[in-house]
Backbone bond lengths (Angstrom), bond angles and torsions (degrees), N, CA, C in turn:
res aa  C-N    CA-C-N  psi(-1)  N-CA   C-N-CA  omega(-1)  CA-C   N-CA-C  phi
1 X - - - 1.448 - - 1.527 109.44 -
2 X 1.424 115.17 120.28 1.361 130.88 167.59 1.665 119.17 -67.31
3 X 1.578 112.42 111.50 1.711 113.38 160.84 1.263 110.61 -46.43
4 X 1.860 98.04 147.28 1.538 94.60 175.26 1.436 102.09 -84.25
5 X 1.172 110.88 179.89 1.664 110.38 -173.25 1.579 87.81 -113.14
6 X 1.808 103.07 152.15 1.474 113.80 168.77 1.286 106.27 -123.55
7 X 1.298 97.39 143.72 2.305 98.13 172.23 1.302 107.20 -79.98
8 X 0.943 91.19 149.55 1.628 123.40 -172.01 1.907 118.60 -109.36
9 X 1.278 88.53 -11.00 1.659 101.55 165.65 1.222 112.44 -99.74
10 X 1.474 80.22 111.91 2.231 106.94 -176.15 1.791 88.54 -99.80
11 X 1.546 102.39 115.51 1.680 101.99 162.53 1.550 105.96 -125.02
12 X 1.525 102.73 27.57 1.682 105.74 -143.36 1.474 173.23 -2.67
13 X 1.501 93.34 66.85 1.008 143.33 159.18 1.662 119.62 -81.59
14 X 1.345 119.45 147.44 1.696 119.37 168.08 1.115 99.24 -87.47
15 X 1.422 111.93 131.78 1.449 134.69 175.27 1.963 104.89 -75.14
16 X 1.478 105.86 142.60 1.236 118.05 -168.13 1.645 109.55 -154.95
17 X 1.401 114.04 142.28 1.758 113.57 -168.93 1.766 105.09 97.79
18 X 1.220 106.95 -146.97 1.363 107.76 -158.93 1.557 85.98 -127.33
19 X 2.025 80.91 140.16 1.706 86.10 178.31 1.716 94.34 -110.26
20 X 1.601 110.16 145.78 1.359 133.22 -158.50 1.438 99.81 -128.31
21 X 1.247 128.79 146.77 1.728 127.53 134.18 1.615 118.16 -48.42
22 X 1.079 131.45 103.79 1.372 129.91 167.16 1.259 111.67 -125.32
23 X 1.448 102.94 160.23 1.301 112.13 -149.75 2.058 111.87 -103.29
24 X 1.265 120.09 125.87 1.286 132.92 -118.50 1.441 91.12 -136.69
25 X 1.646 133.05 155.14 1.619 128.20 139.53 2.091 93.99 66.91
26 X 1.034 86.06 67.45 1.542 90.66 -175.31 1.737 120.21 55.00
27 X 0.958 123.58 28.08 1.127 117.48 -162.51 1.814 120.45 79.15
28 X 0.613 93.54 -20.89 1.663 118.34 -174.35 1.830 116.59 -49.51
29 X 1.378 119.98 -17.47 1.097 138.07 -142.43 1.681 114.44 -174.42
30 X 1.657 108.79 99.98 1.249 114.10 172.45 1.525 106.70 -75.73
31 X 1.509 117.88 137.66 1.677 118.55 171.14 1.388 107.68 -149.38
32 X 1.081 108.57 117.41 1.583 131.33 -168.42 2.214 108.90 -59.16
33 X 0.653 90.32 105.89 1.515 102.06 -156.42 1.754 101.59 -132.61
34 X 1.460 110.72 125.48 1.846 109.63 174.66 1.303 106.57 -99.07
35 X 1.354 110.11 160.86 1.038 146.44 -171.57 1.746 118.84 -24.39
36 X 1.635 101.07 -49.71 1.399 103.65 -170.52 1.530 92.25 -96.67
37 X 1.243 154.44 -18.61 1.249 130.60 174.96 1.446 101.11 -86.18
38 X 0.935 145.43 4.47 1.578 141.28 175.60 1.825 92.72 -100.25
39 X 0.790 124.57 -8.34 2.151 129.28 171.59 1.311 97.15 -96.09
40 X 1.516 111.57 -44.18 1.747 95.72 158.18 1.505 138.23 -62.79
41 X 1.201 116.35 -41.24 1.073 119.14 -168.61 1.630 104.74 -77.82
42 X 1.486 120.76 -22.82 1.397 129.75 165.45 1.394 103.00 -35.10
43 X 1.369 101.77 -63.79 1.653 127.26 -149.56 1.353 110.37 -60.88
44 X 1.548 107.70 -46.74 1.650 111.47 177.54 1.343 92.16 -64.84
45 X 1.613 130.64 -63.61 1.845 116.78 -143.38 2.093 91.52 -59.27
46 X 1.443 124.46 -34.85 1.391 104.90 172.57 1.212 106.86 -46.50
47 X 1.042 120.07 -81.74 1.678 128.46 -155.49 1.555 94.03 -46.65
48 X 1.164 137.94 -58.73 1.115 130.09 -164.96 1.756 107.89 -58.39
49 X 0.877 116.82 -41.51 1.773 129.79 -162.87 1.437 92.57 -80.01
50 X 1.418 123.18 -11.32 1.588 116.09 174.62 1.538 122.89 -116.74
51 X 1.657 108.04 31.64 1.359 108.41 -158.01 1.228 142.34 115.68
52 X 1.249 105.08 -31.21 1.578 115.98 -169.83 0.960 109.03 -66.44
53 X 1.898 142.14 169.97 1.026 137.66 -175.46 1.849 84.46 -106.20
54 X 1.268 115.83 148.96 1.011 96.71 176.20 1.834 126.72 -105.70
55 X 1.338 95.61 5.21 1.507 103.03 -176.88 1.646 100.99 -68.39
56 X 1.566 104.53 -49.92 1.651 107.35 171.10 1.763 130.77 -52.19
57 X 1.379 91.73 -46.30 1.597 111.25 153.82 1.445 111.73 -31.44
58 X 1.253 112.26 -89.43 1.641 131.50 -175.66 1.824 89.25 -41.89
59 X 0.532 116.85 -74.27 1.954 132.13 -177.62 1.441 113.93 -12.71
60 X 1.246 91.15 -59.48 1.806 137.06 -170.99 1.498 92.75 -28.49
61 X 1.679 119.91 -166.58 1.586 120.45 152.92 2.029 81.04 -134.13
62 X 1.673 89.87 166.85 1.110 96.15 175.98 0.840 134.59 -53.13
63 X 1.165 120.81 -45.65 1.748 145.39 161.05 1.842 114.32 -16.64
64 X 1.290 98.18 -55.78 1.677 120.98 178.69 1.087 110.17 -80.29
65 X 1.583 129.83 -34.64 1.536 118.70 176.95 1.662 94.72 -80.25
66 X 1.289 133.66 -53.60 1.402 105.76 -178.32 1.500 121.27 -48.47
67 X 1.190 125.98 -31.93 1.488 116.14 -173.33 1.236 119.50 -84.32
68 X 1.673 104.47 2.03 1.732 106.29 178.02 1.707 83.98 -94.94
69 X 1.141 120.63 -55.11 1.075 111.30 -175.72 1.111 114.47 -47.42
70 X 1.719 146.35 -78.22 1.343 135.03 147.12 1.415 114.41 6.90
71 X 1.195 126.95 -62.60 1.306 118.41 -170.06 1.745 109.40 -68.16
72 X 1.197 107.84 -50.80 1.800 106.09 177.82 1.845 117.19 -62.40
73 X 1.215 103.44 -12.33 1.809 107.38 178.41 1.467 102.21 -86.59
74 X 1.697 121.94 -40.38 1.361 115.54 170.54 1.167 115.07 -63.71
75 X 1.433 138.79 -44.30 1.116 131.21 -171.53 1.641 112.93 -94.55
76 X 1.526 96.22 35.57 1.945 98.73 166.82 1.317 108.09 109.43
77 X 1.077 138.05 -29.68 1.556 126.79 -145.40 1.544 92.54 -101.36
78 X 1.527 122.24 155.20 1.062 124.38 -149.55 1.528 97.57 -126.38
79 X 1.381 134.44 138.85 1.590 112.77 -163.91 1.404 88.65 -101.89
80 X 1.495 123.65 5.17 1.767 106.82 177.57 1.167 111.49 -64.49
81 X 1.894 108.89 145.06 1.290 93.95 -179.74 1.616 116.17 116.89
82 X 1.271 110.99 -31.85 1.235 142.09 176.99 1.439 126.17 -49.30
83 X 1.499 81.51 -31.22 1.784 82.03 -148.44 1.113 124.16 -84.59
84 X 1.612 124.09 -18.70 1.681 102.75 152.76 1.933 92.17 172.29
């Protein structure tokens, strides 16, 4: 019998979806992480890779980094690329 796995990425928020080994720190490092904090952590490296400061970023609530994000995908910018 297989343990379930728990995420370990506190952005604090409750984690929701399926938590996976993904690959982290250059690839370098599997860390078991679900679904919606890995859409977070997307969300900051955009915002960050486009300016953002990121202490405010991290700060932020999710809510506000999606709608900055939202706002930079409407006006062109592409979040591929993002992801770590």
């Amino acid at each position: 019998m297989s343990e379930e796995l728990l995420c370990v990425w506190d952005l604090g928020t409750p984690c929701s979806g399926e938590v996976e080994i993904r690959p982290f720190f250059n690839k370098e490092a599997g860390v078991p992480v679900c679904d919606a904090h890995v859409e977070q952590h997307r969300c900051i490296l955009f915002l960050f890779h486009n300016g953002y400061d990121i202490e405010k970023v991290v700060d932020a609530t999710p809510e506000w980094r999606k709608k900055q994000m939202l706002t930079l995908v409407l006006a062109g910018i592409s979040p591929e690329g993002s992801e770590e």
